[in-house]
Structures are given as structure tokens and as C-alpha cells.
N, C-alpha and C positions, 0 to 999 in steps of 0.2 A: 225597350227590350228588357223585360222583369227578366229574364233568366239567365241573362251574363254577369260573370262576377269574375274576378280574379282572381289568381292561386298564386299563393305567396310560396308554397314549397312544390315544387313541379316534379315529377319520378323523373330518377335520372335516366336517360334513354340507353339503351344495351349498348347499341354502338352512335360511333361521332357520328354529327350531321353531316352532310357534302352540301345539303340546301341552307338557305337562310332560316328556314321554317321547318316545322317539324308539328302534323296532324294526328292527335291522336282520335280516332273516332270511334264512339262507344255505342254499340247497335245489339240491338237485341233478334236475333234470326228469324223469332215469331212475332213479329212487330210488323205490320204493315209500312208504319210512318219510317222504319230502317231505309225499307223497299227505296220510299221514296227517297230517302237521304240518299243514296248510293246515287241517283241519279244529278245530284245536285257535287256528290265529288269527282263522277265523272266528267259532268262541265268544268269544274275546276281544273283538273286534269289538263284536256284540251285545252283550255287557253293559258293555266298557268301553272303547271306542273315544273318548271324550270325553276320556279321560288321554293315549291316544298315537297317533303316526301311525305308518306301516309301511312301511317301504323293502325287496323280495325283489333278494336278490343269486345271481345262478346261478356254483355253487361245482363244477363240472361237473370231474371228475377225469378229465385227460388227460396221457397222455405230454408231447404237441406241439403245439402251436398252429398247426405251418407247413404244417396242411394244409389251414384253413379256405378261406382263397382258392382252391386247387384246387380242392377239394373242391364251390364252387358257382360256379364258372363255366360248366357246364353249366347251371345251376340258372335260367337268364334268360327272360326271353321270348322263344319263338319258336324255343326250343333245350329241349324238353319230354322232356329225357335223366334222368332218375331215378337219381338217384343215392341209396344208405344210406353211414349213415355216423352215431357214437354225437356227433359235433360238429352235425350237423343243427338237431337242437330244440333248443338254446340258442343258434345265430343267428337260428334264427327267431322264437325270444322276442324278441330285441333286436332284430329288422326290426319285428315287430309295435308294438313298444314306441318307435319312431320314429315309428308313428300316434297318439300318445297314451297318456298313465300308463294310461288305461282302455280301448283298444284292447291294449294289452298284457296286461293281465290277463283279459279277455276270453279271449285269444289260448291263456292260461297254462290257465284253468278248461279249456278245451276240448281242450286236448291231456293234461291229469292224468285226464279222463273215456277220451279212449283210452287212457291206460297203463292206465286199473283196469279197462276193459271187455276190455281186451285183443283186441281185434276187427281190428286195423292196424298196421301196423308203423312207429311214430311216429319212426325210423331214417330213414325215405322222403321223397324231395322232396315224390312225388307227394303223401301221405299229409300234411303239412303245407300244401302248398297246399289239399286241402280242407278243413285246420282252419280256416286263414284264411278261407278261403271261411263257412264255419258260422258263424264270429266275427265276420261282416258287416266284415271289412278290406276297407280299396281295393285290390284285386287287383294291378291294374296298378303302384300304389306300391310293395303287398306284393314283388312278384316282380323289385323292379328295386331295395329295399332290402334283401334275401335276400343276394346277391349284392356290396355295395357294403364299402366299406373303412369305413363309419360302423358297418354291424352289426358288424364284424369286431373294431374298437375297441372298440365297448359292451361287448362279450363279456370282450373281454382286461383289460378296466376292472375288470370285475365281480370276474376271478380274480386282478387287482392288491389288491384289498381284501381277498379272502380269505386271502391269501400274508400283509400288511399285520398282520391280523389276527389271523395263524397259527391259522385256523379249519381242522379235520384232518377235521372228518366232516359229512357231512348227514343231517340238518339240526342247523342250529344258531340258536340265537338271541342277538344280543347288546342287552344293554339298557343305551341310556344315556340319561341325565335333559338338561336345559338348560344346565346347566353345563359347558362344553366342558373344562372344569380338571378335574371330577371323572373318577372312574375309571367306566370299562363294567364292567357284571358279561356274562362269555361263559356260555352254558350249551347242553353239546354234548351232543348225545342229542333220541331224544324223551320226554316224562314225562305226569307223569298232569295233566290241569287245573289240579289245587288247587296243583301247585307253581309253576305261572306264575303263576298268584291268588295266591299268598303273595309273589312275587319284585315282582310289580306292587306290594302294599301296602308291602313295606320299601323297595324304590326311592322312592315317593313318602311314606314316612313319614307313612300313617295310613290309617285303614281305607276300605277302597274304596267305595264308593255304586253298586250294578249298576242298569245302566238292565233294564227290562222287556221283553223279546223282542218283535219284533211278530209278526204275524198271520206264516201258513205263506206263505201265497201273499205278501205283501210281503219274506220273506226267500227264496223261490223269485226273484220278480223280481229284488235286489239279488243272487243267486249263481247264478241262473242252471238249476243242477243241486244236486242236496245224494244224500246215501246214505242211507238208514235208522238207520244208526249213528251220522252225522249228524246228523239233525233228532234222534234223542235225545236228541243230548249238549246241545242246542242246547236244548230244552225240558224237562231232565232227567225224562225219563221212559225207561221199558224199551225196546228194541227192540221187542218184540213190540205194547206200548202206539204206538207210532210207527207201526208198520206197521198196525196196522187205522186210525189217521187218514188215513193218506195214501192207503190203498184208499177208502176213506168219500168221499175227494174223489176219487177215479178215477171210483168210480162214479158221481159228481156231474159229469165230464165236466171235472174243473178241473185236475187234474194228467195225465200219464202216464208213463210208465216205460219205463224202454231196464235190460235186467238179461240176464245170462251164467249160468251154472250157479252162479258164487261173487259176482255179485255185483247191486246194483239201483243206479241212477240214477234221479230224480225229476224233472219240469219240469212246467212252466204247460204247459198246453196249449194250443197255436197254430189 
């Protein structure tokens, strides 16, 4: 594994852990390979969420920073000028994410379902006001925190720790324990399960205890949307195994599907 290495000075975290662990994960919005990482902390989640908590840092590779304030002063209420621009979806994570950790990630699910559906051009003002819209954010706050020198900070915050941490690609994850004196392990790239399964048990020095998955529909509820490739990895079974459950409940009237030529999306049905 060329891309692990350890951090001998770690940022110190805002506030105390309550876990043993502490996931800082550095994704970039227009990144495919993100996509896939999220998928890989949702498994984590599921079986061992009870070891760590998760902090996402948007590590968004730009020349300049000095165009964000241009760039959305159109972007206001009442001035409904559309603008693209690859700076867009990472201040609009950090407006959403001034609604709350969970209005943020809300925010984050619904805009990774348009890059993989590829159906919009998540580049576009317009285009993220309807994320937000879908995400059930307060419009009004949304479109007047879009805009403001707090999103503009959060953003620059985010790429102060990635610089900090001399984190070079997305995705990355680094893992540090409770001990603010001990070292982080960095690990840059994405890999298969079992190597974060292995990095979680030497972190915490002993073999891990996995909680038991719940029911489909209660991990549809807490994500919202999942892939096929997804709810596999998540109940280890085959894709093909995955896909006749999730039809079983289509046909049951309890899921549905939004899917493109290359790919599916899952959700409760409303």
C-alpha cells in the first residue's frame, strides 16, 4: 500500500471524541472515485460505527480561490442569473452544511446521486438550488448562505487542512485515535473493505465486534438512496443476489428506482 504514511502532527479536532476513533475523509464532489469511497464509509458505518465518528473535508483542486465571491453574487435571491463554475458544489456543501451536520450530508447524498446519474449539470447554480430543494433545506437561508463570506470560509477551512495535512489526492482517509500526541495513519487512494477492516482493528489494537446490518428499508431510511453495488457490499451478497431483493420490494410497492443506461439508484417509496 504505496499511499499510507503517518502524520506525526494531526489537526487538533473542534471538539472531544466520544469514540475511540476519529475519520477524517477528504473527497472531492466532482470525483467519481469520492462516489465510490462514500460507499465504502457507509459499510463502515453499518458494522462499525460504534468505534468512530466521521468528519468529510471537501479537498476540491483549484488553481484560485479569488473567484468564489464572484462567482455567486449572482447567485442571490431575486437575481436567478445561473452561473457554472467547478467552485459551485463545494460552497454549496458548506451553505447547506451551515443548516446543520445533517442537512449537510443530506445536501452531499443528493448531489453524488446527480454526478452518478448524470442527468444535470451539478456545475450549475440552477442545478444545486434544486438539490437543495430535494434535500428539504430552508431555501431562503440556502440561497442567502450560497452567497455569504461564512460559506466561502468553510470551503477555504476545509482546503487549510488539506494543504495542513498534505493530503495530494481524492479520496483520502486519515485515521486518528483519542490520543491527540499519537500519530494519524494517512491512506490515499481507494481500496478494497478488508483493508479499512484491517487499519480499524490495528488502530484500536484488537479484533473488531461488527454490529449486524438492519433491515433494507431502515438502511434506505438512514441513506436515503443506495446502488446495487451498494446494498451488496453492505449485505455481502452478489449484485445479481441484491438486485432480485430490491425488485421483490419494487414489486411490493416499497422501493423504487431512478437508473441511466450505466447505472441504478434505490429509495422508499413516497
Amino acid at each position: 500500500m504505496t499511499h499510507v504514511q503517518l502524520l506525526t502532527e494531526p489537526v487538533t479536532p473542534s471538539q472531544p471524541l466520544h469514540k475511540p476513533l476519529e475519520l477524517y475523509i477528504f473527497i472531492d464532489p466532482l470525483c467519481s472515485k469520492s462516489v465510490e469511497m462514500q460507499s465504502m464509509i457507509r459499510k463502515l458505518q453499518v458494522e462499525y460505527e460504534h468505534y468512530f465518528t466521521a468528519r468529510f473535508i471537501l479537498s476540491t483542486k483549484l488553481a484560485s480561490l479569488n473567484c468564489i465571491e464572484e462567482k455567486t453574487k449572482g447567485c442571490m435571491s431575486g437575481q436567478e442569473v445561473d452561473v457554472k463554475h467547478p467552485v459551485l458544489p463545494s460552497v454549496a456543501i458548506k451553505a447547506a452544511e451551515l443548516q446543520g451536520k445533517r442537512a449537510g450530508l443530506r445536501f452531499l447524498t443528493k448531489l453524488q446521486e446527480q454526478l452518478v446519474l448524470q442527468q444535470k449539470n451539478i456545475q450549475s447554480y440552477a442545478t444545486l438550488l434544486e438539490i437543495a430543494e430535494e434535500a428539504q433545506l430552508d431555501m431562503q437561508e440556502f440561497r442567502s448562505d450560497f452567497g455569504s463570506k461564512e460559506a466561502a470560509h468553510a470551503f477555504q477551512c476545509d482546503l487549510h487542512i488539506t494543504r495542513e495535512m498534505e493530503v495530494e489526492e481524492a479520496p483520502t482517509i486519515v485515521f486518528f485515535n483519542e490520543c491527540i500526541e499519537d500519530e494519524g495513519l494517512k491512506v490515499g487512494g481507494l481500496y478494497s473493505y478488508d483493508v479499512y477492516e484491517h487499519i480499524l482493528s490495528e488502530m484500536l489494537n484488537t479484533p473488531l465486534v461488527r454490529n449486524q446490518p438492519p433491515t433494507l428499508e431502515e438502511l434506505l431510511t438512514r441513506y436515503h438512496s443506495l446502488s446495487t453495488k451498494e446494498v451488496a457490499l453492505i449485505y455481502n451478497m452478489t449484485e445479481a443476489a441484491a438486485e432480485r431483493e430490491l425488485k421483490k420490494r419494487m414489486l411490493q410497492q416499497k422501493v423504487e428506482r431512478t437508473y441511466t443506461n450505466d447505472f441504478t439508484l434505490w429509495r422508499l417509496k413516497v
